[in-house]
C-alpha positions in Angstrom: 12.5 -35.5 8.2 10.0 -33.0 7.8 6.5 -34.4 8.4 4.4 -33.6 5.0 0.5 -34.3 4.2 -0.9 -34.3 0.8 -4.7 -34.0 0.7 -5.7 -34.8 -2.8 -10.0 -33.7 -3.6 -11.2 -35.9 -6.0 -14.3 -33.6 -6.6 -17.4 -35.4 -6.5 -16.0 -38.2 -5.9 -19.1 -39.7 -3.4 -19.2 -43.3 -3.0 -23.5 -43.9 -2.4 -26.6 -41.8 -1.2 -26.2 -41.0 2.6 -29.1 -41.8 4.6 -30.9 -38.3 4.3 -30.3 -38.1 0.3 -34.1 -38.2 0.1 -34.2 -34.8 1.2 -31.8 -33.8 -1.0 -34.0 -35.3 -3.8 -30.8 -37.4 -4.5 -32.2 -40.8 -3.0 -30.2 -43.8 -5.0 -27.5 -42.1 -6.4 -23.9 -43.4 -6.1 -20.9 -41.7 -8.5 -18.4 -44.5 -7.7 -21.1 -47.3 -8.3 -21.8 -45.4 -11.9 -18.8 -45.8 -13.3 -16.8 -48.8 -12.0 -19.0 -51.2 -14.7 -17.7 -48.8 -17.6 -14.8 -50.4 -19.7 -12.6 -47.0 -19.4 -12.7 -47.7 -15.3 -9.6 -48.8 -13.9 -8.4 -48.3 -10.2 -6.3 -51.1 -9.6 -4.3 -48.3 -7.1 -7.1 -47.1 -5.3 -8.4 -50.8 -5.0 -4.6 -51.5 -3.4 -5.6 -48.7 -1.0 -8.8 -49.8 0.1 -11.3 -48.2 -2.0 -13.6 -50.9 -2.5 -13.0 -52.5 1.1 -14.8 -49.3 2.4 -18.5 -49.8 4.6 -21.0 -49.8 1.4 -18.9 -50.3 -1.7 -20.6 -53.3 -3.5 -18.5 -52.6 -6.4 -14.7 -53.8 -7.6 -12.9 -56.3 -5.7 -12.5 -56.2 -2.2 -8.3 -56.2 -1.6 -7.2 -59.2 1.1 -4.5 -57.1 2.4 -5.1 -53.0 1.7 -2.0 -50.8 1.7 -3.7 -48.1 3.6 -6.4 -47.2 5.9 -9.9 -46.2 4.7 -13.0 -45.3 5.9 -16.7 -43.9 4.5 -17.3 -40.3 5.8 -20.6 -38.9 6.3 -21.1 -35.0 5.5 -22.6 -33.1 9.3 -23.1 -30.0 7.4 -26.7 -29.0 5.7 -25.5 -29.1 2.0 -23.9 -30.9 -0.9 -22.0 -28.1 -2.4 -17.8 -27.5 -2.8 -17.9 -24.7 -0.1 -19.2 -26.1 2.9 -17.9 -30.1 1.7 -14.9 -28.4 1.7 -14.9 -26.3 5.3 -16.4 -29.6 6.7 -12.9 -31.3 5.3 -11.0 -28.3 7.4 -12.9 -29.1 10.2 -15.4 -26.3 10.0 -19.2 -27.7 10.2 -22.0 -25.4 8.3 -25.4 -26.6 10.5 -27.4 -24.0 8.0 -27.2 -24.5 4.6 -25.7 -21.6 2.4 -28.9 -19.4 0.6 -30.3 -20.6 -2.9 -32.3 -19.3 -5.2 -34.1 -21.7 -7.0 -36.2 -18.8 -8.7 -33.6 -16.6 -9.5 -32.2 -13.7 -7.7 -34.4 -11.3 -6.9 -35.1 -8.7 -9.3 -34.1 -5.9 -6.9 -30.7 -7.4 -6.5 -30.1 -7.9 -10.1 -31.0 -3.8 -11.1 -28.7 -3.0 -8.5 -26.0 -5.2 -9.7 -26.5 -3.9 -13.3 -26.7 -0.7 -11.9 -22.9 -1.0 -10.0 -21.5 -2.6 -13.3 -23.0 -0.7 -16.3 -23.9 -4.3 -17.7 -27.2 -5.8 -18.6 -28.5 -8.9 -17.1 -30.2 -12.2 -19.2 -31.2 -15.3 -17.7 -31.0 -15.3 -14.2 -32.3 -18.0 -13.5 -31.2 -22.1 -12.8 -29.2 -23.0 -15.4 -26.6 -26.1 -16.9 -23.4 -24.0 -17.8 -23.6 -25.3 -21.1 -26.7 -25.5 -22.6 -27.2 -21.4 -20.8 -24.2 -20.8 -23.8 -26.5 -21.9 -26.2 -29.7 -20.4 -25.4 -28.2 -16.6 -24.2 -24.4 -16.7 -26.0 -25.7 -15.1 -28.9 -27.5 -12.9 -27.5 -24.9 -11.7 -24.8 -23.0 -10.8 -27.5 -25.4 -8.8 -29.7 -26.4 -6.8 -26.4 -22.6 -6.7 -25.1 -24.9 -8.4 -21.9 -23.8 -10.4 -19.0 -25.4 -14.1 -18.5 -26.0 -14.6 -14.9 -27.1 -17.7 -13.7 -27.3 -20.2 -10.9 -27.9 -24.2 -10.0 -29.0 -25.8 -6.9 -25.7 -25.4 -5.3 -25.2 -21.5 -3.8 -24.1 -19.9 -6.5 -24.0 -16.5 -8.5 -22.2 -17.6 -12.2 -21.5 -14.6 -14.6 -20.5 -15.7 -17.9 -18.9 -13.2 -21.0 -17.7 -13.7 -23.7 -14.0 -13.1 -23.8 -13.8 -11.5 -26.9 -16.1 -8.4 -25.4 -15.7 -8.6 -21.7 -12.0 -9.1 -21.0 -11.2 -11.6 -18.4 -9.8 -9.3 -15.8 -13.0 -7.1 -16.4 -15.1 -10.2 -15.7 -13.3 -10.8 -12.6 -13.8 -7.1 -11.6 -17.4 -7.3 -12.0 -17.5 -10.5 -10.1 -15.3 -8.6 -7.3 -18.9 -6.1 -7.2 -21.2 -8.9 -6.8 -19.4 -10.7 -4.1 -19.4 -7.5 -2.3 -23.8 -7.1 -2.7 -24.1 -10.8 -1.9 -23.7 -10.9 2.1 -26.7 -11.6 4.7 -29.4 -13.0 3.2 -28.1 -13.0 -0.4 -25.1 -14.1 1.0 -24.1 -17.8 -1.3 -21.2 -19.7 -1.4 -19.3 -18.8 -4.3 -19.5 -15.8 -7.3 -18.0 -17.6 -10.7 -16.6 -16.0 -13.3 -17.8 -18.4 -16.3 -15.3 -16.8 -19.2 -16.1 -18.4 -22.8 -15.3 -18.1 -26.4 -16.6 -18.8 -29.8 -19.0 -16.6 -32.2 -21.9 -18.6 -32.3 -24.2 -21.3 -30.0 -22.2 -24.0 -32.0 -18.7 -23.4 -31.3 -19.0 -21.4 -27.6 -16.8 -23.1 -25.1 -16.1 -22.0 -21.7 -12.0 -21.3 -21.0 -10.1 -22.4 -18.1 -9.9 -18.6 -16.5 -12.6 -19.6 -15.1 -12.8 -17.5 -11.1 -14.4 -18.6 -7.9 -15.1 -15.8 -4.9 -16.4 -17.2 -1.8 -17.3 -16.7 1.7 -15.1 -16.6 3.8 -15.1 -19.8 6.8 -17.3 -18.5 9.4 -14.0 -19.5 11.5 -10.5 -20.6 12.0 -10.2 -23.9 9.4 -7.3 -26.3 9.8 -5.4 -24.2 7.1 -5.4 -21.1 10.0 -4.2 -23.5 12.5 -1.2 -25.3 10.5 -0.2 -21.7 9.2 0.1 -20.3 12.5 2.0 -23.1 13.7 4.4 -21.9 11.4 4.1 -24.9 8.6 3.3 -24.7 5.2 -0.2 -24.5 3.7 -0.1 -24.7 -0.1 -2.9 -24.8 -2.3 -3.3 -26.4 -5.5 -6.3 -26.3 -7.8 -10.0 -24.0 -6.8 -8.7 -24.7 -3.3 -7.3 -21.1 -2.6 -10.9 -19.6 -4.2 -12.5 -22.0 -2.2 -11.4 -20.3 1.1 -10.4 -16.9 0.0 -7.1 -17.5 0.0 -7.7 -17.8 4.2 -5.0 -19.7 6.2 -2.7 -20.3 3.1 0.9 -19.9 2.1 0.9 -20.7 -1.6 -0.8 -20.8 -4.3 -0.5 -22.7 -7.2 -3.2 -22.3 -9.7 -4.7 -25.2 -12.7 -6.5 -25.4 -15.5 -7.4 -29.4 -14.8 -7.0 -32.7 -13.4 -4.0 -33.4 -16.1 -2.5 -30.2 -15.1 -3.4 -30.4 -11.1 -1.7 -34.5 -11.0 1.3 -32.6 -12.8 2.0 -30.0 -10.2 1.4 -32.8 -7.1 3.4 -35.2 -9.0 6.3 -31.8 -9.0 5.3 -30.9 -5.5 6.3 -34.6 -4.2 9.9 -33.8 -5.3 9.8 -30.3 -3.2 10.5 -29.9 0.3 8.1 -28.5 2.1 6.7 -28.9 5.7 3.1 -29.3 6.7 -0.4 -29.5 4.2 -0.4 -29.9 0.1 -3.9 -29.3 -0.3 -5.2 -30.2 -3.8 -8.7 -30.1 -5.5 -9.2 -32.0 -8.9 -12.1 -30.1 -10.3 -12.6 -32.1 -13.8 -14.7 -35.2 -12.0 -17.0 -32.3 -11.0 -16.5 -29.8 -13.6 -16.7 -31.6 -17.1 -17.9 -35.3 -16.0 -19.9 -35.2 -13.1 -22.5 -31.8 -13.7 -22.3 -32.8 -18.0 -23.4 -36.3 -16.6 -20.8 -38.1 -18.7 -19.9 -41.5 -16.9 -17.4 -42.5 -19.7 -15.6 -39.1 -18.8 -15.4 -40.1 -14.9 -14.1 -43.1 -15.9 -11.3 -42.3 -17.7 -10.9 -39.3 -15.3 -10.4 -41.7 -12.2 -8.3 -43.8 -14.1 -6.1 -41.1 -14.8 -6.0 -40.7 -11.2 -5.3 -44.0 -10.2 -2.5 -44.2 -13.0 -0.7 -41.0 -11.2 -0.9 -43.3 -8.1 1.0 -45.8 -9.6 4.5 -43.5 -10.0 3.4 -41.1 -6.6 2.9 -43.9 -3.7 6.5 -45.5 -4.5 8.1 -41.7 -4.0 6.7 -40.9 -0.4 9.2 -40.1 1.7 9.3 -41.6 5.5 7.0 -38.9 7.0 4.6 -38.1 4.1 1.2 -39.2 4.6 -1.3 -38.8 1.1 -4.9 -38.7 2.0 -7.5 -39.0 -0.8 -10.9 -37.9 -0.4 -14.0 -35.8 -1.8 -16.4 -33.4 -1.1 -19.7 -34.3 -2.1 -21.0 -36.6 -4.9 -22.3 -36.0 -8.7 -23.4 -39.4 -9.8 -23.1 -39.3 -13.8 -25.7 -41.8 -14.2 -28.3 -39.5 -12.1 -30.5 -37.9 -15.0 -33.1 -36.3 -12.8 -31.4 -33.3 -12.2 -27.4 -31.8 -13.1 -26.5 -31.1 -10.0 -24.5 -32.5 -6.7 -25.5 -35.7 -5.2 -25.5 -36.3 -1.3 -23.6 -38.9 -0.6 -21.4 -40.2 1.6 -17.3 -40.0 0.4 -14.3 -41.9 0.5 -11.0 -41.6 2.4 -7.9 -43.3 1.8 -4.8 -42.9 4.4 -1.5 -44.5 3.1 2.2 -43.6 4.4 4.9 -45.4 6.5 3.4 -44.3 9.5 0.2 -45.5 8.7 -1.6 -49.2 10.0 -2.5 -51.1 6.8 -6.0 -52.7 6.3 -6.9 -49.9 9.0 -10.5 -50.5 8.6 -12.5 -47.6 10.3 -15.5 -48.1 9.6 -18.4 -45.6 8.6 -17.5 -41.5 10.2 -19.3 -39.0 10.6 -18.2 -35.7 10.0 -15.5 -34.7 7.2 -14.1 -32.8 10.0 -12.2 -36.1 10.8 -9.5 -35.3 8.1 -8.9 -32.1 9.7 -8.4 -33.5 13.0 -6.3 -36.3 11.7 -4.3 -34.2 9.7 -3.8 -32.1 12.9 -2.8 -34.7 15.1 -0.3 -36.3 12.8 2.0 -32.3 12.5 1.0 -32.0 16.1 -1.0 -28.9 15.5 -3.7 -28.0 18.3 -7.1 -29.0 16.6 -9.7 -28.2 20.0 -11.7 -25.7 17.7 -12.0 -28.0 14.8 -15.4 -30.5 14.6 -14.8 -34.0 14.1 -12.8 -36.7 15.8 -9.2 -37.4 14.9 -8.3 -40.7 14.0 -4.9 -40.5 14.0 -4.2 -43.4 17.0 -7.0 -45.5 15.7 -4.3 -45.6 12.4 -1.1 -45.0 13.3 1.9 -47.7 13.1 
């Protein structure tokens, strides 16, 4: 049978601080420890996996006999944002971290970029997604004015109002700035932040929501599978995440309700080769908005989709569930990423149960396990495949 991998994101998803969080100002912080306590958190699947035999987890019950293998993966490259979390995963390591611009961009930059799109700029500045709606919504809309904005991740977010600049405009003017922000200005991902409403009370950002980034620096594991003539589909920000580089489909989201749907539809396919999914809500509306009751239910959801997906892998499927950074809800000092170290969770017929491997470093490892198992050549990929450590 056709050998098939399905690499499900939980986004944000980071399981305690790694041991350079302090750096990150992030010392402490642990997303899976903030929500397990709350009474919407149940992951009986994920436990039956292995989640909370992993190095580190002092939370939920440890499982006698885990279904899968699992390990605790430690990030190699210099950031705690969704690009380079999400290289690292393709086996692509980011020593430098992407630019930021804790000040704002500089004012040069943004009269040129007003300049190349006729728009005026507000803000520009660091900025929660939602509370920059209420304090410049209103007036984006009296000036017909763009809201550009960023956080400590490296990002340039441009958020209009729907109702005045039409979502394919937005994602035109977006389009410009990713084309000014190269060299030094050059960050990680433009946004295209599309809301609605008429006033600071009712504005609500849509799900047309548009990411631009970089592309890798080089060949990712998606290159390497596509040219060895697999499949490479994308489901979720994954395909924004790499431009689109190294895949074969695309299958776009609006959520974690909608992204489990099209994984639960994509299980019943056939296909040969990678399913690579990203569940953006943990991140998106729980983890940044700080809302541990959110997570909760969010992971739940999760593990409830596990329940009906791990009886329905076929003989070769192997399902792989991991993250790319952390974004501990609990953490009030700031609204952004946490550094932390992630899980991952192996399970399929070919896979050693109770595989216990420890604490990894490098997400690359996915990529080179992945690799191994569809007997792709991975030598240009960082990490260190664990494939015969799990195999069965």
């Amino acid at each position: 049978m056709a050998k098939r991998v399905f690499l499900i994101v939980l986004d944000s998803f980071g399981i305690g601080a790694e041991p350079d969080a302090a750096a990150f100002g992030d010392e402490g912080t642990n997303t899976l420890g903030a929500i397990a306590g709350h009474p919407a958190f149940h992951c009986p699947n994920m436990g039956r996996l292995g989640l909370f035999n992993i190095d580190g987890v002092t939370v939920g019950q440890k499982d006698p006999a885990p279904l899968g293998a699992y390990a605790r993966l430690q990030e190699q490259s210099m950031g705690k944002d969704t690009t380079i979390g999400h290289w690292e995963i393709a086996g692509v390591v980011s020593p430098e971290p992407l630019p930021t611009f804790p000040d704002g961009f500089p004012p040069e930059l943004i009269a040129d970029f007003e300049a190349k799109t006729g728009y005026k700029v507000l803000c520009n500045k660091p900025y929660s997604g939602t509370e920059v709606l209420k304090d410049y919504g209103e007036q984006a809309m009296a000036q017909n004015a763009l809201i550009v904005y960023t956080s400590a991740d490296s990002v340039f977010q441009v958020a209009a109002n729907e109702a005045l600049v039409p979502v394919p405009e937005l994602y035109r003017i977006c389009e410009t700035a990713r084309r000014m922000l190269t060299g030094k200005y050059g960050v990680g991902r433009v946004i295209a932040r599309p809301f609605v409403g008429d006033c600071a009370a009712n504005f609500k950002r849509t799900t047309n929501r548009h990411d631009l980034s970089l592309k890798p620096p080089r060949d990712t594991m998606l290159d390497l599978i596509r040219k060895a003539g697999l499949d490479v589909i994308s489901v979720g920000k994954i395909y924004d995440i790499f431009d689109g580089q190294g895949l074969t489909e695309k299958i776009k989201t609006t959520g974690n309700t909608n992204g489990i749907a099209f994984t639960q539809a994509l299980q019943t396919r056939d296909f040969e080769g990678l399913a690579f999914i990203n569940l953006v809500d943990f991140d998106m509306l729980y983890g940044h908005r700080r809302d541990v009751a959110g997570y909760a239910a969010a992971a739940t959801e999760f593990d409830r989709f596990l329940e009906g997906f791990l009886p329905g892998m076929r003989e070769d499927d192997i399902l792989m569930v991991t993250a790319d950074h952390g974004c501990d809800p609990s953490y009030t000092k700031t609204t952004d990423h946490t550094r932390e170290y992630v899980p991952w969770l192996v399970y399929g017929k070919h896979v050693r149960p109770g595989a216990d491997l420890g604490t990894r470093m490098c997400f690359g490892t996915i990529a080179k396990t992945i690799c191994a198992y569809l007997d792709v050549d991975a030598s240009t990929l960082d990490g260190q495949s664990a494939w015969d450590e799990i195999r069965c």
